[in-house]
Each structure stands twice: as structure tokens, then as C-alpha cells.
TILOZA-113245 format. One record per atom (N, C-alpha, C): x, y, z; residue in three letters. Coordinates in pm, whole numbers, plus 50000, padded with zeros to 5 digits. Example, Ala and Ser with C-alpha at 12.3 -4.5 7.8 and 13.67 -1.06 7.14 Angstrom:
513194943150780ALA/512304955050780ALA/513204967050780ALA/512854977550708SER/513674989450714SER/512905000350787SER/
***
This chain:
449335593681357UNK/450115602581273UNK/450685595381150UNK/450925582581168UNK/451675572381025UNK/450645574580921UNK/449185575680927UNK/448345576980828UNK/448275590780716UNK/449455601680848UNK/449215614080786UNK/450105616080641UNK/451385611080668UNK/452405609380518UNK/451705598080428UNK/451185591980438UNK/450055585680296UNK/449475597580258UNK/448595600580313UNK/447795611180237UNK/448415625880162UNK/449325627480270UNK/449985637280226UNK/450765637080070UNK/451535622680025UNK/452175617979924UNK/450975614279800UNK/449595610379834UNK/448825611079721UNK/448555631279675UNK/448305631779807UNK/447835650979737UNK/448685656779693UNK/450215652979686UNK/451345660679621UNK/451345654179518UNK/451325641479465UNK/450955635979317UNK/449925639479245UNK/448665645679319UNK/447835649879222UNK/448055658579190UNK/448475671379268UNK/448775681579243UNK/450075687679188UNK/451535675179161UNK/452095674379032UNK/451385671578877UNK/450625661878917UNK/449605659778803UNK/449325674478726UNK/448885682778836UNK/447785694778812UNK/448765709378764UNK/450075706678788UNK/450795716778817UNK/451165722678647UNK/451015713378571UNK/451145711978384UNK/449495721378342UNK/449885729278280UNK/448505729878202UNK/448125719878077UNK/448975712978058UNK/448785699977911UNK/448155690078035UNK/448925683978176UNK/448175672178195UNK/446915674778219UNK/446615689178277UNK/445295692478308UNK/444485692078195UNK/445245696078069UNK/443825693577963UNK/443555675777953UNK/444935671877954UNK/444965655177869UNK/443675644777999UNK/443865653378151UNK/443115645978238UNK/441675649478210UNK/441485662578207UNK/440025672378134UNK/439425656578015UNK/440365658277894UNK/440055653477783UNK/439495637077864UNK/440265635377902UNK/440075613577986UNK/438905612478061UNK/438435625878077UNK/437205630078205UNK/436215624678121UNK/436275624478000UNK/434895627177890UNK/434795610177831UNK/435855608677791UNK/436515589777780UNK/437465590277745UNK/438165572777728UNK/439265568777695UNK/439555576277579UNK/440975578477520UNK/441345582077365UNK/442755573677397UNK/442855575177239UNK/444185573877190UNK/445055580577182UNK/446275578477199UNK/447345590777225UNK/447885599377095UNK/447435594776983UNK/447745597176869UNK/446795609276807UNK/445185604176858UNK/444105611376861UNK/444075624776983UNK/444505621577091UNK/444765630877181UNK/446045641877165UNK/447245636877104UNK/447855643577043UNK/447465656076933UNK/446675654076857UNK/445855658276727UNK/445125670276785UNK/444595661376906UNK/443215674576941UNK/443645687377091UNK/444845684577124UNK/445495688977199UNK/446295701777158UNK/447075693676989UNK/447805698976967UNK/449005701277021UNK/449285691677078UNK/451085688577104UNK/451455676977020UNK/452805676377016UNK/453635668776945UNK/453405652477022UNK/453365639476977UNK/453125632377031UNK/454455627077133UNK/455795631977088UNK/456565629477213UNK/456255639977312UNK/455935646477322UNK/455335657977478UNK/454495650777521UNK/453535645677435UNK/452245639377539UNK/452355626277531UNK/453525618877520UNK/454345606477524UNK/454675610477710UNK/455555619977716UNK/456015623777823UNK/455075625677944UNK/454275633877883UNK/453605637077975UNK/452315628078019UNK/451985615777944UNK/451245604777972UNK/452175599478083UNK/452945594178059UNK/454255588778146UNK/454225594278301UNK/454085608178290UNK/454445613278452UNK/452885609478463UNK/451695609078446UNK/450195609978475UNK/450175594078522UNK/450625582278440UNK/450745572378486UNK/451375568978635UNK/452535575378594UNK/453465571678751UNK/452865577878858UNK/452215585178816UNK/451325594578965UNK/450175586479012UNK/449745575178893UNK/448895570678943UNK/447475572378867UNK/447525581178802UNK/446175586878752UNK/445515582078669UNK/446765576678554UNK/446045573178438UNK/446665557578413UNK/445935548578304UNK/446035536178315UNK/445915537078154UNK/446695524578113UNK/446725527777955UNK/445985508677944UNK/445165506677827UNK/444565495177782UNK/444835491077698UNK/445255475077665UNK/445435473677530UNK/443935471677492UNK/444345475477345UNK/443335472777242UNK/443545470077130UNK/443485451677099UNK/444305451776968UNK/445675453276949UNK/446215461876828UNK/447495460876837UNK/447985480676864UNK/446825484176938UNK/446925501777004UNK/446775498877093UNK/447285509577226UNK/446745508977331UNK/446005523977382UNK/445165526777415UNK/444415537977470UNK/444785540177603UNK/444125552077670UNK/444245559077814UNK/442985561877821UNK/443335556777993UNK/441845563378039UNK/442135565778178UNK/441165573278287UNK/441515574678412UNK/441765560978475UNK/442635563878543UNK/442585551178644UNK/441235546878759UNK/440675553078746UNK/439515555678819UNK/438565565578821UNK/437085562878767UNK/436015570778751UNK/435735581078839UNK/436225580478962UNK/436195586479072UNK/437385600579027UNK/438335602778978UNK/438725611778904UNK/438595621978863UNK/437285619578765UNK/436935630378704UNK/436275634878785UNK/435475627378884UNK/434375635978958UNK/435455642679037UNK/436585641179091UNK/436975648179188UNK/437635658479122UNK/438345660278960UNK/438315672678894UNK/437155682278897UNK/435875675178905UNK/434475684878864UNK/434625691879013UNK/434735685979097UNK/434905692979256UNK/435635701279276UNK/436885696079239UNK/437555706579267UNK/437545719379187UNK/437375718579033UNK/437125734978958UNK/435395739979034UNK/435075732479063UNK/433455735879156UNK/434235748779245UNK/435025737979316UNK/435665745079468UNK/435965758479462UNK/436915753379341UNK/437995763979305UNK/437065776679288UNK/435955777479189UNK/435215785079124UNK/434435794779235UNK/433895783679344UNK/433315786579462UNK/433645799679566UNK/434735795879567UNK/435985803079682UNK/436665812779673UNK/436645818979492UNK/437225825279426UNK/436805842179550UNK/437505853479520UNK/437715859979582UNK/437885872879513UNK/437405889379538UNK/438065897579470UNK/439655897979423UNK/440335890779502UNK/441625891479518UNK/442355882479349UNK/442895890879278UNK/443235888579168UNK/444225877479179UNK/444875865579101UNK/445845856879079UNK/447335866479055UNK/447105877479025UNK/448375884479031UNK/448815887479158UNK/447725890979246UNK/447685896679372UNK/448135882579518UNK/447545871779419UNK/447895860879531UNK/449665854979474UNK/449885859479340UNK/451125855979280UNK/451765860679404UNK/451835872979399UNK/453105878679496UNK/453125870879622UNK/452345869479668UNK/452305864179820UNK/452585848579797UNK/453105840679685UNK/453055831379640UNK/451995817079665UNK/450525820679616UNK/450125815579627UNK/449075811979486UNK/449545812679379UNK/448965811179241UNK/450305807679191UNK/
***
């Protein structure tokens, strides 16, 4: 059972990760390669203190890893394994989908 609260504490960090529609694009965007936060800012279209911030919580979760380069530093996943498990899961997600509308699972609180 000690093995079960590890796992449990990574799937609630990803899924803080996931819970933002910005980290979900900024992780989307890292899926494809590294950028710059300045450049990711730009193409996002948030202000670079939001996605200052919100790099910050993606780091502490674990996800993302920043590099120097020079006198910039870039982001990239913390692990290649990442993106594939984003591609899985909108797979999943896509998979499983249901007549049952997101309004319809709202109420029952589950969207």
C-alpha cells in the first residue's frame, strides 16, 4: 500500500499541470520543442509575467526543465516521455468520449 501515495501524488501534479488551459497549451507548445519564454509568450499570447507564473507551477510539478543557453535560458519537457503521454491521453480522452455532453457531466461534477 506505501507505493500507492507515490503514485497517487505524481497523478495529482499532472493533473494540476492540466487543470490551466495556458499550461496545457505551453506543455502542447514543449511537445513540438524547446522555446523561449519570450517567444512562447508572443505565440501564446499571454503577458510574459502569466507565463513567468505559470512556467513556475509546470516546473515545480515536475514537468518542465528550463536550460541555459548562453546568456537565455529555454524550456523544454522534462522528459520526452511527456509528450507521448499527452498524445495518449487526448487519444484516450477522444476514444472514450460519449453521447453524454460536458455540460451534462458538468452537473454531476465531472468536467
Amino acid at each position: 500500500m506505501l507505493t500507492v501515495a507515490p503514485d497517487i501524488e505524481v497523478l495529482a501534479r499532472f493533473g494540476r499541470a492540466l487543470a490551466d488551459p495556458i499550461r496545457c497549451r505551453i506543455l502542447l507548445a514543449l511537445r513540438e520543442a524547446p522555446v523561449y519564454p519570450a517567444d512562447l509568450a508572443d505565440a501564446l499570447g499571454v503577458s510574459r509575467t502569466r507565463l513567468s507564473n505559470h512556467l513556475a507551477c509546470l516546473r515545480d510539478c515536475g514537468l518542465v526543465v528550463t536550460v541555459p543557453d548562453g546568456r537565455r535560458t529555454r524550456y523544454e519537457l522534462a522528459d520526452a516521455r511527456l509528450g507521448h503521454a499527452l498524445d495518449d491521453l487526448r487519444a484516450a480522452v477522444l476514444a472514450v468520449e460519449t453521447d453524454r455532453t460536458c455540460a451534462e457531466a458538468d452537473e454531476q461534477g465531472c468536467c
